[in-house]
C-alpha positions in Angstrom: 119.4 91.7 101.4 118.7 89.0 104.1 115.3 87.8 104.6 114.6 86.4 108.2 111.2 84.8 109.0 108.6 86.0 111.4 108.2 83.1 113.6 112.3 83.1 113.8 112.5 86.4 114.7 109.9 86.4 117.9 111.7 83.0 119.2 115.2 84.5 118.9 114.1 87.7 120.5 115.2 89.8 117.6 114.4 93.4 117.0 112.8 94.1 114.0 113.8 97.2 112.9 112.1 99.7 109.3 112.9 98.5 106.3 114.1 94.6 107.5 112.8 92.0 105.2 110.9 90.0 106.8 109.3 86.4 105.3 105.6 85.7 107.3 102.8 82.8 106.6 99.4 85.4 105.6 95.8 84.1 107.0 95.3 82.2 104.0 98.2 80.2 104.7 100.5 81.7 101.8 104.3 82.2 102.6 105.0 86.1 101.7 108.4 87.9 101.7 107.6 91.9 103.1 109.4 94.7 104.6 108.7 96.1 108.0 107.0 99.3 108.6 106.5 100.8 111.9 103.4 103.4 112.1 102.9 105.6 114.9 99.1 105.9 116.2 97.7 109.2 117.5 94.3 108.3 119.8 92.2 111.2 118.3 91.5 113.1 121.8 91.2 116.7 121.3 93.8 118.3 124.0 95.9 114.9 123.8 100.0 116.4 124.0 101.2 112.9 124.9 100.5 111.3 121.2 101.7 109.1 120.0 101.1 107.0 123.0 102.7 104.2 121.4 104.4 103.0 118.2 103.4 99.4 115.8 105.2 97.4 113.6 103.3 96.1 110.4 104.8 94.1 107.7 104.1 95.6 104.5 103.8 93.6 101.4 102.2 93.1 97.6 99.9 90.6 96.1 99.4 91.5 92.6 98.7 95.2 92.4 97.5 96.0 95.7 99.5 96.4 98.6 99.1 95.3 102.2 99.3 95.3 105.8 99.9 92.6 108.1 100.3 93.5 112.0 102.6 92.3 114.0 101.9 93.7 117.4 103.3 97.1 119.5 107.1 97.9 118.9 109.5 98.5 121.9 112.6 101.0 121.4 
């Protein structure tokens, strides 16, 4: 398992793909080691047939028993 950090992975212009370990500073400041998750939104509209319209990557990790989600921003294929 190889754990690359968040800040080094948007300056080298590397594609975080599911399931990468990924290590990110959270708001409080605390360094936390997570895996990538990548969620696809649907916008709700009733006769919508182009959903999902588009695709986000959120690192996933746990502090203590509960389990978060920290977004990262719209993912490009």
């Amino acid at each position: 398992m190889s754990i690359i950090s968040l800040d080094e992975a948007k300056e080298k212009g590397i594609e975080l793909q599911r399931g990468d370990h990924v290590a990110f500073q959270d708001s409080s400041g605390r360094v936390r080691i997570g895996f990538v998750k990548i969620r696809h939104i649907f916008c709700g509209k009733p006769n919508c047939t182009q959903c999902p319209h588009f695709s986000y990557l959120y690192l996933q990790y746990r502090t203590g028993n509960k389990v978060r989600d920290f977004y990262v921003g719209k993912y490009t294929e």
